[in-house]
C-alpha positions as CSV (number, residue, x, y, z in Angstrom):
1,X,10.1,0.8,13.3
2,X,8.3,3.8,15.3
3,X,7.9,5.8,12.4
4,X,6.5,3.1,10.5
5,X,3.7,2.1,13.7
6,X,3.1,5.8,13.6
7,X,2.7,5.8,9.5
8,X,0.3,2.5,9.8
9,X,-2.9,4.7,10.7
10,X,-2.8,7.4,7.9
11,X,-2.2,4.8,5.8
12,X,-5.3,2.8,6.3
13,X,-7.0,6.0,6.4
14,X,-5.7,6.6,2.8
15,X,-6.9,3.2,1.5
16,X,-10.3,3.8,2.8
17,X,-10.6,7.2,1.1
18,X,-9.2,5.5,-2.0
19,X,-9.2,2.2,-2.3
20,X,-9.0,1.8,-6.1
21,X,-5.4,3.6,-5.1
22,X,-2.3,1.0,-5.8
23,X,-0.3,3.3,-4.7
24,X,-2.1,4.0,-1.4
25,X,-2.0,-0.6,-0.7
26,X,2.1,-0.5,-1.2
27,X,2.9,1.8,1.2
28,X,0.7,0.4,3.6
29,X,1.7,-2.9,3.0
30,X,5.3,-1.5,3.6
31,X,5.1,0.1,6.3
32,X,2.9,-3.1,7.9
33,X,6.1,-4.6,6.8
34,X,8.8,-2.7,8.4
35,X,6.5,-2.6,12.0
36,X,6.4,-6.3,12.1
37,X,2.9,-7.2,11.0
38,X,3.6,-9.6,8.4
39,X,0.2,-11.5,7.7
40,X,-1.4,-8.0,6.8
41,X,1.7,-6.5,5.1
42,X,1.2,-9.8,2.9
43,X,-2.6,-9.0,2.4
44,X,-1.6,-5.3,1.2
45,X,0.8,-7.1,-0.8
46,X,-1.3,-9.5,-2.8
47,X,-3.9,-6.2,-3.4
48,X,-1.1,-4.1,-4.9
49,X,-0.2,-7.2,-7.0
50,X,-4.0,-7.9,-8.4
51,X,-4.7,-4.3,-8.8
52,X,-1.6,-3.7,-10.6
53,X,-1.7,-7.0,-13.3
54,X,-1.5,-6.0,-16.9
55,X,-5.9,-4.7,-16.8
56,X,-6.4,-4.7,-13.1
57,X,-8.3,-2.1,-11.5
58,X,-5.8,0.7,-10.9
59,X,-3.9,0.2,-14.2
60,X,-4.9,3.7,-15.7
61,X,-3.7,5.3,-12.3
62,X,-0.5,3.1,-11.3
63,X,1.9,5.5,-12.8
64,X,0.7,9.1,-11.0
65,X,0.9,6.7,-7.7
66,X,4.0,5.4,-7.5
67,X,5.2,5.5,-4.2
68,X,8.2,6.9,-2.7
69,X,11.1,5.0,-1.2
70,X,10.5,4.5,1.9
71,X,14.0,4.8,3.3
């Protein structure tokens, strides 16, 4: 769970730079996740989710930002 608190700050770092990103929200939203901080994990979440609907915002560009796996 350290590695995850220590991922959480890049992370939000990368959404602000890009925040049309999908990719950039899920990881995030993991790694909020895995260090315990549900209600904003759940927030990243539900942006992935909207951006990533069949014609969201982000379509075009979901595929070149699929994220890793974080394990």
């Amino acid at each position: 769970t350290k590695k995850f608190s220590e991922a959480i700050s890049p992370l939000e770092t990368a959404v602000k730079l890009e925040p049309q990103n999908p990719g950039a929200h899920y990881n995030l939203a993991i790694a909020l996740s895995r260090a315990g901080r549900k209600q904003e994990a759940e927030r990243e979440f539900a942006v992935h989710r909207q951006m990533t609907q069949k014609g969201g915002p982000g379509q075009e560009s979901q595929q070149a930002t699929q994220p890793e796996n974080p394990n």
